[in-house]
PDB file of N, CA, C and O in Angstrom:
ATOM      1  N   UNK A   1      -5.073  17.459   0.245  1.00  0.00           N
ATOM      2  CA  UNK A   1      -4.384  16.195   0.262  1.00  0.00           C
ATOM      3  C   UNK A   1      -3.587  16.011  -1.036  1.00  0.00           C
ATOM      4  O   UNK A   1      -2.357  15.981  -0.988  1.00  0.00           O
ATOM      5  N   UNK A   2      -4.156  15.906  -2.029  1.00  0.00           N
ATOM      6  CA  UNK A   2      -3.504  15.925  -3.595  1.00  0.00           C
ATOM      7  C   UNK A   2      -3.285  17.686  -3.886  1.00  0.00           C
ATOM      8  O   UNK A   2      -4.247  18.447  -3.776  1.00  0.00           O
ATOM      9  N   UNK A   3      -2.451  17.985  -4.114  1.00  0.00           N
ATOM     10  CA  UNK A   3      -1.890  19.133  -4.816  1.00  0.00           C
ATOM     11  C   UNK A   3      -1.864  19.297  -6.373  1.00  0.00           C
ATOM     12  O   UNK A   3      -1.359  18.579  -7.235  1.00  0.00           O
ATOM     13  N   UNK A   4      -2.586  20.500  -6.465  1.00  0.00           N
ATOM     14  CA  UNK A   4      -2.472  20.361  -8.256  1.00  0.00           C
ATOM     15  C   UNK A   4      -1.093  21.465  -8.264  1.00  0.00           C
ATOM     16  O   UNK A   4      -1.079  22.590  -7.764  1.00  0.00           O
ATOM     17  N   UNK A   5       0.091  20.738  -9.023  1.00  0.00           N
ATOM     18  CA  UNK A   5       1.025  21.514  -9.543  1.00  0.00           C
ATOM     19  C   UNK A   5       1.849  21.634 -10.627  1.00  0.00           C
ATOM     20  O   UNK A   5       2.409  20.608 -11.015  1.00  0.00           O
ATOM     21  N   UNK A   6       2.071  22.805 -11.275  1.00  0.00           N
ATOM     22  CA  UNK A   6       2.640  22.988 -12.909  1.00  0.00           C
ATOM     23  C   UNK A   6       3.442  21.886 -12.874  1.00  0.00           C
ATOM     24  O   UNK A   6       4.220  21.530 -11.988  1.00  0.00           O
ATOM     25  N   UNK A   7       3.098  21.220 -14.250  1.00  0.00           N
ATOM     26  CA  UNK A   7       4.093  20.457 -14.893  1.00  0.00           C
ATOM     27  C   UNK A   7       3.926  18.904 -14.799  1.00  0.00           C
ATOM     28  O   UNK A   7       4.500  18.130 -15.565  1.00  0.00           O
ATOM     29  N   UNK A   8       2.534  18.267 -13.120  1.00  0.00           N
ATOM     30  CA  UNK A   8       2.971  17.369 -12.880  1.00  0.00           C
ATOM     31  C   UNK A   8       1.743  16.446 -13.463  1.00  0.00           C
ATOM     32  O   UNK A   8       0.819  17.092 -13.958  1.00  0.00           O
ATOM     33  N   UNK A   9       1.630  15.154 -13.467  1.00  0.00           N
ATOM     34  CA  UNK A   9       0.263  15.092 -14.142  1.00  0.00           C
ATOM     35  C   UNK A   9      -0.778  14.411 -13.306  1.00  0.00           C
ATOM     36  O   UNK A   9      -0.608  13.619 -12.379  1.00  0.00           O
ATOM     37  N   UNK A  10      -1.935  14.895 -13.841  1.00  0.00           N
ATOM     38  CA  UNK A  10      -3.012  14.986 -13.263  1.00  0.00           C
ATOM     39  C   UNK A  10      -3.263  13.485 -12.656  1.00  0.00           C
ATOM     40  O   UNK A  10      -2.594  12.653 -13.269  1.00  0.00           O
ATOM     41  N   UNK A  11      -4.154  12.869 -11.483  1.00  0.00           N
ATOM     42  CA  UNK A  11      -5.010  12.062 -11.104  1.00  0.00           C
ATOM     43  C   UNK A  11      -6.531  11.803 -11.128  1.00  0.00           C
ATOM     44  O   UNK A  11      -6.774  12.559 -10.186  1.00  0.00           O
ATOM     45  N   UNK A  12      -7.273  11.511 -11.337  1.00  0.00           N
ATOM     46  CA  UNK A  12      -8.941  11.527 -11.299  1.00  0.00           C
ATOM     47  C   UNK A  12      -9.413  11.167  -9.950  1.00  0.00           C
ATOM     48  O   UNK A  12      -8.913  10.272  -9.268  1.00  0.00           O
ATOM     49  N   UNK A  13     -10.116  11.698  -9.703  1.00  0.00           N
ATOM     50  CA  UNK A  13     -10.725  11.011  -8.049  1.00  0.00           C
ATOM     51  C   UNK A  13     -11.118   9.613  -7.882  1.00  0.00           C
ATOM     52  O   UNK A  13     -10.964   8.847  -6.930  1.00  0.00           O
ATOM     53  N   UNK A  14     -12.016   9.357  -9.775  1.00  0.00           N
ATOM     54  CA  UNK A  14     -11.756   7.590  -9.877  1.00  0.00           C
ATOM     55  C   UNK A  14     -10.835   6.986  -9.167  1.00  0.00           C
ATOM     56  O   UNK A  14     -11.127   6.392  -8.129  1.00  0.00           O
ATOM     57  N   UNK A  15      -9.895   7.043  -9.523  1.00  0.00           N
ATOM     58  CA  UNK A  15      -8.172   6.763  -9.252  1.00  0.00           C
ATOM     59  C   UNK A  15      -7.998   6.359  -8.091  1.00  0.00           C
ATOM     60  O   UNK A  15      -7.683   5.218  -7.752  1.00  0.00           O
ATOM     61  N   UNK A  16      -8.264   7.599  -7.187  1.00  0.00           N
ATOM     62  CA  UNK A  16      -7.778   7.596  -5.880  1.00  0.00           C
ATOM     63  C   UNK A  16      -8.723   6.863  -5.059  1.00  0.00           C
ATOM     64  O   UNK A  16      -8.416   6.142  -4.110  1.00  0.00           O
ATOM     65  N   UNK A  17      -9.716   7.060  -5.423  1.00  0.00           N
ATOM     66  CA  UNK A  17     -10.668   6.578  -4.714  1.00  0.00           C
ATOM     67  C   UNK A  17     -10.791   4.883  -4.930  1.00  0.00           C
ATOM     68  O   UNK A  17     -10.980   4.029  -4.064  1.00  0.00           O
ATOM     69  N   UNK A  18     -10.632   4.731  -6.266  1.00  0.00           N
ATOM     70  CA  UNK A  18     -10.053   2.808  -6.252  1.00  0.00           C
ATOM     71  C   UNK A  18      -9.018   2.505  -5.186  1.00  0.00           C
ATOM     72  O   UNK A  18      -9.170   1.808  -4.183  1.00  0.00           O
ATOM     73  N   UNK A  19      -7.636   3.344  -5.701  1.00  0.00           N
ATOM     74  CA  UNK A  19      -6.579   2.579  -4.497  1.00  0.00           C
ATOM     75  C   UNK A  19      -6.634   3.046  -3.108  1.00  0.00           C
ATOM     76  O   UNK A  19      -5.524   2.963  -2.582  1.00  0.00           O
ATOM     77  N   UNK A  20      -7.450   3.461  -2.415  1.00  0.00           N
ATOM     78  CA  UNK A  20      -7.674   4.094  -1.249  1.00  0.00           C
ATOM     79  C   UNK A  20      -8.667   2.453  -0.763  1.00  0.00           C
ATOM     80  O   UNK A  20      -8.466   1.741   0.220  1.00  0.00           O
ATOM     81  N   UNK A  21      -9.458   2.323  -1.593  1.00  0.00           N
ATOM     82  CA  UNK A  21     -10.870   0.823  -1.665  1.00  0.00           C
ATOM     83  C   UNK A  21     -10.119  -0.259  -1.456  1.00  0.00           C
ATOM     84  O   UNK A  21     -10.171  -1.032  -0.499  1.00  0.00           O
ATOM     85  N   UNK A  22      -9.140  -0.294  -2.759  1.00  0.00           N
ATOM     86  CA  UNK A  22      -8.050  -1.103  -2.615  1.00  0.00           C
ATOM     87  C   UNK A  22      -7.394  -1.953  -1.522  1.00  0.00           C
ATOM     88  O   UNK A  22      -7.485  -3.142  -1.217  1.00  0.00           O
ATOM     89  N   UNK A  23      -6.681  -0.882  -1.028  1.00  0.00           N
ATOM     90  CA  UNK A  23      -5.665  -0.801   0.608  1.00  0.00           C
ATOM     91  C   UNK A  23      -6.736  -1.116   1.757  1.00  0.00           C
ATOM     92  O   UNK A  23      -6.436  -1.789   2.744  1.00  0.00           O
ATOM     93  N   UNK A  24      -8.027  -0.567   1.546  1.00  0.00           N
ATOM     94  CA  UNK A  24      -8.978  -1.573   2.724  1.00  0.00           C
ATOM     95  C   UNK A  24      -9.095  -2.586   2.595  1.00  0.00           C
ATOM     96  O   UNK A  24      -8.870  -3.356   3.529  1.00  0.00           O
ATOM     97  N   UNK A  25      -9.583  -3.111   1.121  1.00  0.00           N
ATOM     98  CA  UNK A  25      -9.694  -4.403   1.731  1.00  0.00           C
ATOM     99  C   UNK A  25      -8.718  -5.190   1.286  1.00  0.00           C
ATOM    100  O   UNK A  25      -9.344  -6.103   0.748  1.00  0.00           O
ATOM    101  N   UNK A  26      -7.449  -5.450   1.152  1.00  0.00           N
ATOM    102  CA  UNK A  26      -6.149  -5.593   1.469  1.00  0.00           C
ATOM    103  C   UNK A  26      -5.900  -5.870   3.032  1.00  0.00           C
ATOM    104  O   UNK A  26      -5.398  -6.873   3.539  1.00  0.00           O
ATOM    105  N   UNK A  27      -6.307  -4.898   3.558  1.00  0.00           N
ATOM    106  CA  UNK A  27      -5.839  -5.022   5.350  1.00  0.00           C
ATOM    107  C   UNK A  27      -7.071  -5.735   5.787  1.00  0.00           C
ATOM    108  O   UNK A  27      -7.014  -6.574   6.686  1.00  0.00           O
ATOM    109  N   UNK A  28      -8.261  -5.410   5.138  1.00  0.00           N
ATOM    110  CA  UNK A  28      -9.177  -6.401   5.992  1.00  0.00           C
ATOM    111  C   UNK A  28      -8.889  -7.550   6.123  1.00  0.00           C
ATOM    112  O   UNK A  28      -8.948  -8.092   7.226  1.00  0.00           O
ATOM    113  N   UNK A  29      -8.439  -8.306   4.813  1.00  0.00           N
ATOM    114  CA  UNK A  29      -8.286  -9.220   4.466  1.00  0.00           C
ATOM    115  C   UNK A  29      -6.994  -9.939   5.221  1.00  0.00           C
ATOM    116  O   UNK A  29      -7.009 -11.127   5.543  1.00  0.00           O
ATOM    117  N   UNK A  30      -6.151  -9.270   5.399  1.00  0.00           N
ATOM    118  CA  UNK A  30      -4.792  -9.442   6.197  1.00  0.00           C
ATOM    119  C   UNK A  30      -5.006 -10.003   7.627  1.00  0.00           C
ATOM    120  O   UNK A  30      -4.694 -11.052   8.190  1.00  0.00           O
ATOM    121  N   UNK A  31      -6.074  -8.176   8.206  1.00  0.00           N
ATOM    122  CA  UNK A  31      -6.410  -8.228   9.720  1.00  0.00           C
ATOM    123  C   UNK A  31      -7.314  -9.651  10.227  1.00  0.00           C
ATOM    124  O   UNK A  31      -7.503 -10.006  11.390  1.00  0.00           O
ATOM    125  N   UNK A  32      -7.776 -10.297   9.021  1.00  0.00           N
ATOM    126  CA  UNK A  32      -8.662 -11.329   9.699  1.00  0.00           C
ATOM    127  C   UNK A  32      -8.379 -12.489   9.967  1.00  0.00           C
ATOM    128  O   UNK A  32      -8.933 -13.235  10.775  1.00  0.00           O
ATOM    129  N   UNK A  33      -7.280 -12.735   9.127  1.00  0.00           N
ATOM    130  CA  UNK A  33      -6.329 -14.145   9.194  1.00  0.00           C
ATOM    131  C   UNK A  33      -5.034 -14.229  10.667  1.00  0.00           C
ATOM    132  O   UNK A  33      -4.525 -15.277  11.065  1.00  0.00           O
ATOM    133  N   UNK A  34      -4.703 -12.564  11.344  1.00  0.00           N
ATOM    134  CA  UNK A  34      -4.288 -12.500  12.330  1.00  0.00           C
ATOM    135  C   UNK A  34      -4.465 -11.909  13.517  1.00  0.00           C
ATOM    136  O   UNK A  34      -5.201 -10.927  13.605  1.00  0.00           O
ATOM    137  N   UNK A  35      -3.954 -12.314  14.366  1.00  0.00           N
ATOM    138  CA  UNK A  35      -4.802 -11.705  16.262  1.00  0.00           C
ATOM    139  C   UNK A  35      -4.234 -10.421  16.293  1.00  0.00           C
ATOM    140  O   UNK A  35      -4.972  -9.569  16.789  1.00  0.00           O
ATOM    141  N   UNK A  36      -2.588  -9.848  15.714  1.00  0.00           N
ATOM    142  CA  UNK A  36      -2.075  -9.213  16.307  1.00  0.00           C
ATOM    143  C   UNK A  36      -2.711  -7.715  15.916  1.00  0.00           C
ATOM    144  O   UNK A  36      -2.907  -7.512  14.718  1.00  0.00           O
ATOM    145  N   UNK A  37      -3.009  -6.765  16.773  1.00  0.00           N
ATOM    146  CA  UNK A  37      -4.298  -5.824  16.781  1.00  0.00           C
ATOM    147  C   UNK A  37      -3.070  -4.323  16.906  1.00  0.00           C
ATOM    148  O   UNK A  37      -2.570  -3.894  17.946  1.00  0.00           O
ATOM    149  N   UNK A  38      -2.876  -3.846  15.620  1.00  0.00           N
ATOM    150  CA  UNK A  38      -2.240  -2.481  15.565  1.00  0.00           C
ATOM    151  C   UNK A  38      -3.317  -1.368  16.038  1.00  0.00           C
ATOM    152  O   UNK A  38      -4.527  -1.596  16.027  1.00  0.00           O
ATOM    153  N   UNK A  39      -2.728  -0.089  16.471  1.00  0.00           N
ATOM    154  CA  UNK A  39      -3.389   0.841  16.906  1.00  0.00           C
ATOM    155  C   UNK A  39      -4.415   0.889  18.025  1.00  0.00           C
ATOM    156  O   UNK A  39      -4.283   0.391  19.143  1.00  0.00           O
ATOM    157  N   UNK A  40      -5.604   1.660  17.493  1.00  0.00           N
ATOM    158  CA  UNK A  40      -6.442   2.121  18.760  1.00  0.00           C
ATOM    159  C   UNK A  40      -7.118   3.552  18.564  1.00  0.00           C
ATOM    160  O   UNK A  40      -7.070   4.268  17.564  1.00  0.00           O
ATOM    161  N   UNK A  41      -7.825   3.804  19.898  1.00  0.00           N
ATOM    162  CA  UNK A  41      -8.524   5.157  19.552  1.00  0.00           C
ATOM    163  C   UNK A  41      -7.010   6.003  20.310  1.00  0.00           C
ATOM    164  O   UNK A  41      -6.153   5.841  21.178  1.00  0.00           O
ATOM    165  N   UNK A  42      -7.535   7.115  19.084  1.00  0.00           N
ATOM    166  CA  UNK A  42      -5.981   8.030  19.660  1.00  0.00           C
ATOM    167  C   UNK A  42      -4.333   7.969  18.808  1.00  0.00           C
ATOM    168  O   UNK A  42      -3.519   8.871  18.611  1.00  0.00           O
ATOM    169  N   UNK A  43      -4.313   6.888  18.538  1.00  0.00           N
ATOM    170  CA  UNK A  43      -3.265   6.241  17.971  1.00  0.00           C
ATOM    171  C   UNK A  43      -2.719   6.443  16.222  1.00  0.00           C
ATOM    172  O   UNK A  43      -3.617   6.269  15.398  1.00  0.00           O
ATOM    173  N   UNK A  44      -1.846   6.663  15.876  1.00  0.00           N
ATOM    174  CA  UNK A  44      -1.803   7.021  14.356  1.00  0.00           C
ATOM    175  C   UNK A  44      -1.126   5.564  14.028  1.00  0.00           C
ATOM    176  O   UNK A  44      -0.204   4.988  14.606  1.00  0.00           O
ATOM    177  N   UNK A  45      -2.005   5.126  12.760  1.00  0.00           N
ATOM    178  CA  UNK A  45      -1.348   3.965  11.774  1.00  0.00           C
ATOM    179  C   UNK A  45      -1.222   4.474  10.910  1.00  0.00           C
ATOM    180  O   UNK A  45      -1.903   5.388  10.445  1.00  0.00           O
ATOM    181  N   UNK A  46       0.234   3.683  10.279  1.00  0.00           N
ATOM    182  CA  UNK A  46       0.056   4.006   8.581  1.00  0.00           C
ATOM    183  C   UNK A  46       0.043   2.608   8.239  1.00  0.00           C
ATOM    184  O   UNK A  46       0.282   1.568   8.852  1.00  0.00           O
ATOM    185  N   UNK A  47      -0.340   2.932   6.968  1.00  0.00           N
ATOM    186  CA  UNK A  47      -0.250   1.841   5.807  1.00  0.00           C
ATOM    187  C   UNK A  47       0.442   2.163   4.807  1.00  0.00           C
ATOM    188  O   UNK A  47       0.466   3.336   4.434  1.00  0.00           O
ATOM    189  N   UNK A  48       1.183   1.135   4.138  1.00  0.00           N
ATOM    190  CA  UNK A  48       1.926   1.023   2.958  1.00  0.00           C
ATOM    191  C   UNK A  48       1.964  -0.170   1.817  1.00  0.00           C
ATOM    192  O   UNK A  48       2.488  -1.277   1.939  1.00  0.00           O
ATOM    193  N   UNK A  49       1.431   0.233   0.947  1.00  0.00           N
ATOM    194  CA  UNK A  49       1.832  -0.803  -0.216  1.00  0.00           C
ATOM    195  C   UNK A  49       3.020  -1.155  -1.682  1.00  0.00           C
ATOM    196  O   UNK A  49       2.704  -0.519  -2.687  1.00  0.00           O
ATOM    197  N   UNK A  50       3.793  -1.715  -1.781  1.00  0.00           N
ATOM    198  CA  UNK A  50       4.986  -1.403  -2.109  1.00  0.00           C
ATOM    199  C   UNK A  50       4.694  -2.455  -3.020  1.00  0.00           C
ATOM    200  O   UNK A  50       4.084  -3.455  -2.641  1.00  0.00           O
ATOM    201  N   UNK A  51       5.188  -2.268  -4.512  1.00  0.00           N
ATOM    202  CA  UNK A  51       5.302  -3.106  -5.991  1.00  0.00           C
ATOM    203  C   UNK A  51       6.328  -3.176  -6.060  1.00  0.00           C
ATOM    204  O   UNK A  51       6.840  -2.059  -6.139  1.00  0.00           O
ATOM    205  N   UNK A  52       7.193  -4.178  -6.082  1.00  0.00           N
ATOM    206  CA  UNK A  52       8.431  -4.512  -6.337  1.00  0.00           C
ATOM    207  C   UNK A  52       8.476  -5.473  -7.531  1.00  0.00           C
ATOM    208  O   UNK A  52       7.673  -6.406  -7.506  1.00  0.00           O
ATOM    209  N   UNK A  53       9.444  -5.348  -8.741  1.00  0.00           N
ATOM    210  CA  UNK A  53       9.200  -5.872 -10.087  1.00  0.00           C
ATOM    211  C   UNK A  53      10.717  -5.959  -9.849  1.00  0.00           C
ATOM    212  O   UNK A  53      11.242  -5.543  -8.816  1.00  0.00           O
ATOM    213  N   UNK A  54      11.443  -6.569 -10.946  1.00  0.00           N
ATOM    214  CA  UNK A  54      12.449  -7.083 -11.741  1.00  0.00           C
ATOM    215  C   UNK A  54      12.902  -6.205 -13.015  1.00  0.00           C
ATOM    216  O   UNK A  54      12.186  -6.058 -14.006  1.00  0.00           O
ATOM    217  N   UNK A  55      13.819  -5.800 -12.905  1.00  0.00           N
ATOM    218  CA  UNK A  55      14.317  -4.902 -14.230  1.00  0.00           C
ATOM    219  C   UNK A  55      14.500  -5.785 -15.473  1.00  0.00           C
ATOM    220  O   UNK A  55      15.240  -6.769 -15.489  1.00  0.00           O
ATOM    221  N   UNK A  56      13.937  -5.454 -16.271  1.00  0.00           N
ATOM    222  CA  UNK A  56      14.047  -6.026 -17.245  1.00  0.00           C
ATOM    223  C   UNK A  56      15.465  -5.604 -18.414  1.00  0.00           C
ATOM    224  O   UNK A  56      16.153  -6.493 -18.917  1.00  0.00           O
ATOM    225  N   UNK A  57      15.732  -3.861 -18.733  1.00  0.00           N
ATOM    226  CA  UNK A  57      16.596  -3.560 -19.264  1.00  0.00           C
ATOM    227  C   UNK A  57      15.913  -3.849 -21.187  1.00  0.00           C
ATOM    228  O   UNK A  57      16.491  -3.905 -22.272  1.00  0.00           O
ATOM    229  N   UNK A  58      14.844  -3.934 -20.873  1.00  0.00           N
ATOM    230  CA  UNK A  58      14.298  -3.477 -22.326  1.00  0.00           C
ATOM    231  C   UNK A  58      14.574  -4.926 -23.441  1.00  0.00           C
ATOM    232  O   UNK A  58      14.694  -4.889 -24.665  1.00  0.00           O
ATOM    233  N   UNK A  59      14.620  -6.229 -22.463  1.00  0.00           N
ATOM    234  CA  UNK A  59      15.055  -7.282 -22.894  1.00  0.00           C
ATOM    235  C   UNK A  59      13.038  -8.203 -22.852  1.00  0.00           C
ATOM    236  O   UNK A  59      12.830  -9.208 -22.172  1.00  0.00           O
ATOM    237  N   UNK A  60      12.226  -7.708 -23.481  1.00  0.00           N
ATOM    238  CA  UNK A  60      11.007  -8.779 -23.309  1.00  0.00           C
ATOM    239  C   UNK A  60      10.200  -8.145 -22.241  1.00  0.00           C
ATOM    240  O   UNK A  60      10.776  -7.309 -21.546  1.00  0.00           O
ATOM    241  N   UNK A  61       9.189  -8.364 -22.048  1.00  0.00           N
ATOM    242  CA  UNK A  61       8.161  -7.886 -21.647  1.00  0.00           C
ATOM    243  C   UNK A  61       8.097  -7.978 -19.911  1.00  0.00           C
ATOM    244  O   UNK A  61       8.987  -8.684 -19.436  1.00  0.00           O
ATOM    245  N   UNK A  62       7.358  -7.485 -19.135  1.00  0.00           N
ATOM    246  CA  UNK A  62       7.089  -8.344 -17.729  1.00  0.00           C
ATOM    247  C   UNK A  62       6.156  -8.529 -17.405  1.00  0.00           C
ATOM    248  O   UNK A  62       5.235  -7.753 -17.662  1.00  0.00           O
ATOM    249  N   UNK A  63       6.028  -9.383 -16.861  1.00  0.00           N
ATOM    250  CA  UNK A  63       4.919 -10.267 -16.603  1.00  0.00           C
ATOM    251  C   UNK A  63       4.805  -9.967 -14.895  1.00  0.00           C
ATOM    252  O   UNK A  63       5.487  -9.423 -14.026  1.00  0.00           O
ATOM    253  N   UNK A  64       3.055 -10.922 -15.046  1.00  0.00           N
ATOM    254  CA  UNK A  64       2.582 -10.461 -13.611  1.00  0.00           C
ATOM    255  C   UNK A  64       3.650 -11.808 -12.557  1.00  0.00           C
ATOM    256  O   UNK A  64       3.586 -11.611 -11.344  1.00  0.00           O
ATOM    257  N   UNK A  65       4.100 -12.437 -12.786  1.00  0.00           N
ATOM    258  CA  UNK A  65       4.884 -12.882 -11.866  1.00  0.00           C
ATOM    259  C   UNK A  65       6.047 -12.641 -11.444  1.00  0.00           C
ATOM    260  O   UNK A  65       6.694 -13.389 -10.712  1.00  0.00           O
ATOM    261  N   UNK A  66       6.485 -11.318 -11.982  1.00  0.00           N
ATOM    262  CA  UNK A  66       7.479 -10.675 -12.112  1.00  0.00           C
ATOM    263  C   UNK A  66       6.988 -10.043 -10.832  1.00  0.00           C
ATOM    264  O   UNK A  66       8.008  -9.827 -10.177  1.00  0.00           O
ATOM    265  N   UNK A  67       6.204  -9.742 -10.325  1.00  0.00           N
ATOM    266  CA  UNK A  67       5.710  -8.259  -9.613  1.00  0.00           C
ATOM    267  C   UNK A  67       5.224  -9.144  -8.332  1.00  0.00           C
ATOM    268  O   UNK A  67       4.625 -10.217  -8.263  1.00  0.00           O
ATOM    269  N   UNK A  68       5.917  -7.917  -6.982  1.00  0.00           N
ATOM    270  CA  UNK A  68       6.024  -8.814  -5.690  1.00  0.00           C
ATOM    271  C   UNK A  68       5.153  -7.748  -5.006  1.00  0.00           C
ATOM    272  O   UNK A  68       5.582  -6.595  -4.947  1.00  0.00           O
ATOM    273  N   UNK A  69       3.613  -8.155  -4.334  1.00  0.00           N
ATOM    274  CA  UNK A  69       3.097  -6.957  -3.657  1.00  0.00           C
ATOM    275  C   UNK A  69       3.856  -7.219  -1.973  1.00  0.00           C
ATOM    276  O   UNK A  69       4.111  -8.305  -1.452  1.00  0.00           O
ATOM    277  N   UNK A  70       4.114  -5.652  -1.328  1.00  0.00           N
ATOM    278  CA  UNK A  70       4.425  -5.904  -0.140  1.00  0.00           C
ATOM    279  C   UNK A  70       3.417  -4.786   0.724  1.00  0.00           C
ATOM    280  O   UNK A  70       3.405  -3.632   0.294  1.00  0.00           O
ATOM    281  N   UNK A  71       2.772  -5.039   1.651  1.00  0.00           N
ATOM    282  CA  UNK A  71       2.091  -4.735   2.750  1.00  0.00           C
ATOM    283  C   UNK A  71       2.536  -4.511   4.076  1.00  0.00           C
ATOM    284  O   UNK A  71       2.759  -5.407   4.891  1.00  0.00           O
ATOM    285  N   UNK A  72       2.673  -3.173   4.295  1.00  0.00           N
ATOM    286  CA  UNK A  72       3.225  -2.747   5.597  1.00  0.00           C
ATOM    287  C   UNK A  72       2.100  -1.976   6.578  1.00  0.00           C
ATOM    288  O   UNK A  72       1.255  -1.143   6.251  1.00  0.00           O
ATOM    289  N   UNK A  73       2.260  -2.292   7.302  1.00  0.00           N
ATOM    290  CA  UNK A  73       1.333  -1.761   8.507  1.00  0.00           C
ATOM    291  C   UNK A  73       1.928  -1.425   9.926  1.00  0.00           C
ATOM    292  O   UNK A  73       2.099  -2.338  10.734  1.00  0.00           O
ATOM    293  N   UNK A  74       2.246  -0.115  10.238  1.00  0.00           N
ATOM    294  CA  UNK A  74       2.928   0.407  11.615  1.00  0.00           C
ATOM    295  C   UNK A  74       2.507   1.800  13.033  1.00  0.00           C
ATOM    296  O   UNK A  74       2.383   3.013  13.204  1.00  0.00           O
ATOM    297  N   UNK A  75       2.470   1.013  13.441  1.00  0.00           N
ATOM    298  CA  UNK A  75       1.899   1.425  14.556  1.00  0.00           C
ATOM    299  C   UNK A  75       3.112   3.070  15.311  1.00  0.00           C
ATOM    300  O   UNK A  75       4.061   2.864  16.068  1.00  0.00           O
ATOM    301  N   UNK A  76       2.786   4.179  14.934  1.00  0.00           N
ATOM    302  CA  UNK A  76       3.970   5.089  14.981  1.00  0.00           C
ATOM    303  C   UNK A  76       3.939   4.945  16.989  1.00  0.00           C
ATOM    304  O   UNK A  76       5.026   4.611  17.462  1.00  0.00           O
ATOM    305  N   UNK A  77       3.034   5.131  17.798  1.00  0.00           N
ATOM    306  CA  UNK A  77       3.050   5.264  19.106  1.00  0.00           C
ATOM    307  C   UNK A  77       3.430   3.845  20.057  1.00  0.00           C
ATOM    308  O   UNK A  77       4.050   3.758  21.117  1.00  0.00           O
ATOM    309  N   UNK A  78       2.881   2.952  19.331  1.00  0.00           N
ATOM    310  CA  UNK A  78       3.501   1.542  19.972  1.00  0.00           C
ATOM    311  C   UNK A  78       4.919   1.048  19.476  1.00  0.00           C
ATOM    312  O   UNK A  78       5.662   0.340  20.155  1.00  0.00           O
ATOM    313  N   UNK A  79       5.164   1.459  18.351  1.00  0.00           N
ATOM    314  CA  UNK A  79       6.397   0.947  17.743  1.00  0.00           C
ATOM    315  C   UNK A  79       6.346  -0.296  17.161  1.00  0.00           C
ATOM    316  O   UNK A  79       7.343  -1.017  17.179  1.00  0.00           O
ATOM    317  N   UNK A  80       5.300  -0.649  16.637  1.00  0.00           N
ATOM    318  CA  UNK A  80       5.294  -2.005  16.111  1.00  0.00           C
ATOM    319  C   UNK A  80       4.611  -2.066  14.749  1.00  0.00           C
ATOM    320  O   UNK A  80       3.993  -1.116  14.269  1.00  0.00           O
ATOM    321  N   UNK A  81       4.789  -3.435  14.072  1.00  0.00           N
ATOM    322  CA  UNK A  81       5.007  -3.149  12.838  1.00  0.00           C
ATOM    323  C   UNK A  81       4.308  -4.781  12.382  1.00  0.00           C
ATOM    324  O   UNK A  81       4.434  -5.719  13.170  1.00  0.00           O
ATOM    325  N   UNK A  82       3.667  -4.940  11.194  1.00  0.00           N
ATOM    326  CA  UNK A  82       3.413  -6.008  10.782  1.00  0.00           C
ATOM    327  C   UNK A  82       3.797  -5.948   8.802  1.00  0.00           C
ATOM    328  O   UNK A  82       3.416  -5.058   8.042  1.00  0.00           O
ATOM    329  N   UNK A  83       4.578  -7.106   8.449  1.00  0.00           N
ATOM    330  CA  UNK A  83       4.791  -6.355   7.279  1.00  0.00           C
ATOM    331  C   UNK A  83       4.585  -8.467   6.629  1.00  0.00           C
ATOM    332  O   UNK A  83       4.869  -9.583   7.064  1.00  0.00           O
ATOM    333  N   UNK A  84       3.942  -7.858   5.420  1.00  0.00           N
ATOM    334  CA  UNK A  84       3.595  -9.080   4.732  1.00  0.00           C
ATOM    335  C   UNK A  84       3.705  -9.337   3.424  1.00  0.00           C
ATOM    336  O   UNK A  84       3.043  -8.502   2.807  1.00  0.00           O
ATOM    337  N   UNK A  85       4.272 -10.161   2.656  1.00  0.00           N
ATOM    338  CA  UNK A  85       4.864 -10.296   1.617  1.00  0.00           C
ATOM    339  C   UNK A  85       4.425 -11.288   0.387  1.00  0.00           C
ATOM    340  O   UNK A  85       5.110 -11.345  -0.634  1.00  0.00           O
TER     341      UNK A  85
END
């Protein structure tokens, strides 16, 4: 799954294993507040989590309200998609 290759730098399994913990309960948390039911047995989901920040240009620091989490969730065989912001 992770590739070790010249030049690039390393991860710890710590690491992965937080934002993997992370992204569950993220969607749990998502999946419980709504009905609409992605996937199934058989079925491939992905998940995506996307940090979107503000360029600063080296003008002052950024701050955590600077930073927009986005949550995607898509269903590749149904074609459907839930994305939350």
């Amino acid at each position: 799954m992770f590739r070790r290759r010249r030049g690039q730098p390393q991860m710890s399994w710590a690491t992965i294993v937080d934002f993997y913990s992370r992204l569950r309960e993220v969607a749990e948390i998502i999946g419980s507040h709504h009905d609409k039911l992605l996937g199934g047995p058989g079925k491939t989901t992905l998940l995506d989590e996307t940090f979107l920040t503000k360029r600063k240009y080296n003008k002052g620091r950024k701050t955590k309200t600077m930073t927009q989490v986005v949550l995607g969730m898509y269903c590749r065989d149904d074609k459907e998609g839930i994305f939350f912001g």
